[in-house]
C-alpha positions in Angstrom: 139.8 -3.6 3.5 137.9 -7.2 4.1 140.3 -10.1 2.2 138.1 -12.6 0.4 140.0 -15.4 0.9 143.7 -16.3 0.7 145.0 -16.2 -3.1 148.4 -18.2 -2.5 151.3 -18.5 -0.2 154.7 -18.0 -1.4 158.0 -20.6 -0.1 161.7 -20.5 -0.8 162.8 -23.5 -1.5 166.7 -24.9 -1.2 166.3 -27.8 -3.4 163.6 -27.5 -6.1 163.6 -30.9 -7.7 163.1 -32.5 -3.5 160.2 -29.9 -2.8 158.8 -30.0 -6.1 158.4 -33.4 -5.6 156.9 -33.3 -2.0 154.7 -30.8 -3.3 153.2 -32.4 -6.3 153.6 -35.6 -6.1 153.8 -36.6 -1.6 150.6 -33.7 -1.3 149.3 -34.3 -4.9 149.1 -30.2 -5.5 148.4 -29.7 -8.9 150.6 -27.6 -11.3 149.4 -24.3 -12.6 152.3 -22.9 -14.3 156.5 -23.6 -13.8 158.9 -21.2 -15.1 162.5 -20.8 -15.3 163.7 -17.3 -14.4 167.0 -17.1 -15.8 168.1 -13.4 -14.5 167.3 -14.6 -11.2 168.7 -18.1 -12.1 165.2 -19.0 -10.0 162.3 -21.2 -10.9 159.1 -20.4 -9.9 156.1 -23.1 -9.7 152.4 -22.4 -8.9 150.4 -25.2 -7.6 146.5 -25.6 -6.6 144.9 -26.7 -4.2 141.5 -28.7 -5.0 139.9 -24.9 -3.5 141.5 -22.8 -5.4 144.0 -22.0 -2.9 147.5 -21.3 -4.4 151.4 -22.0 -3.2 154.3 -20.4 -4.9 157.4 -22.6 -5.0 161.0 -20.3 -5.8 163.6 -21.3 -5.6 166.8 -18.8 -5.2 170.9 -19.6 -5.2 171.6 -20.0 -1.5 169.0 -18.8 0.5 169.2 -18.7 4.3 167.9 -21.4 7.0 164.4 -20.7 8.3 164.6 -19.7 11.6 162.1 -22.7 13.5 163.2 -23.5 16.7 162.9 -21.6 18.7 160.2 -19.9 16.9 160.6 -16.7 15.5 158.4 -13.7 14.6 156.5 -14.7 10.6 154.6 -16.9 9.4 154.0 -20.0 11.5 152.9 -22.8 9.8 150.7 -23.8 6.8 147.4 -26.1 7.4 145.5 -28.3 4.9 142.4 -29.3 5.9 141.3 -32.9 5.6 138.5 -35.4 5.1 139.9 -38.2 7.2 143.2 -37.5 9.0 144.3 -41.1 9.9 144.2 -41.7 5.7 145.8 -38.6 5.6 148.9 -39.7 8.3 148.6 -43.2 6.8 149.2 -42.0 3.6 152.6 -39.5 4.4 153.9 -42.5 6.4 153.4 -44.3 2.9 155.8 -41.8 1.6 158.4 -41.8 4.6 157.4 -38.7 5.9 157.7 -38.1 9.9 154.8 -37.3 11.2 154.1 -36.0 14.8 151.2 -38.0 16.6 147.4 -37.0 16.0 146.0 -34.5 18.8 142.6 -32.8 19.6 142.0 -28.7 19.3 140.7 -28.0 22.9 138.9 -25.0 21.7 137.7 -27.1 18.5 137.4 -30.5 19.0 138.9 -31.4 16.0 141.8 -33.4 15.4 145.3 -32.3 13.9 148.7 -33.4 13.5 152.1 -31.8 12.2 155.2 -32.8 9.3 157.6 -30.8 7.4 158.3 -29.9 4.4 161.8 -30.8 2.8 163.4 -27.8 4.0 161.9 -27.7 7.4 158.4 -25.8 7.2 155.8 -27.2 9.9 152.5 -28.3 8.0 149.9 -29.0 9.8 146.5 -31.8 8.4 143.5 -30.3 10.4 140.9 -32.7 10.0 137.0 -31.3 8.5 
């Protein structure tokens, strides 16, 4: 099997309305679909990235923490790639959001930085 590229990535949320927020309106992801699961009581919302690139919001009665520090076996983080990272920073400061200072990849060159989500989950800006 050779992947093609990455179709979407799927989060559990514990507040919908605070991440659907972050995601849509702090990232400006734009919404593909939002439904309302009501056997699950669950909502699920797709959003797009300007590539294509999908995330899957869900959210779920009473899910457990994320295990993040220490870190723990799974997935480690989620990057966006950027045009200009200091707009990028500037722009999630504009929105109160914490954001770890800018470094350099050794291996790379290239400049990157880390937030959170709402609920915890390290996002990283990697600048193009």
């Amino acid at each position: 099997m050779k992947p093609l590229r990455t179709h979407h990535v799927a989060i559990i949320v514990s507040n919908y309305e605070v991440s659907r927020r972050f995601y849509t309106q702090i990232l400006g992801l734009e919404v593909v679909s939002e439904v309302y699961r009501k056997e699950r009581n669950s909502y699920k919302l797709d959003l797009r990235l300007p590539d294509g690139t999908q995330i899957e919001l869900f959210s779920f009665p009473d899910p457990p923490k994320r295990l993040s520090y220490p870190e723990a076996c799974g997935l480690r983080h989620l990057a966006f790639e950027v045009a200009d990272i200091e707009e990028a920073v500037a722009d999630l400061h504009g929105h109160d959001v914490r954001v770890e200072p800018i470094r350099v990849d050794e291996h790379t060159g290239k400049r990157f930085t880390f937030f959170a989500d709402p609920d915890g989950l390290p996002l990283e800006l990697y600048e193009r």
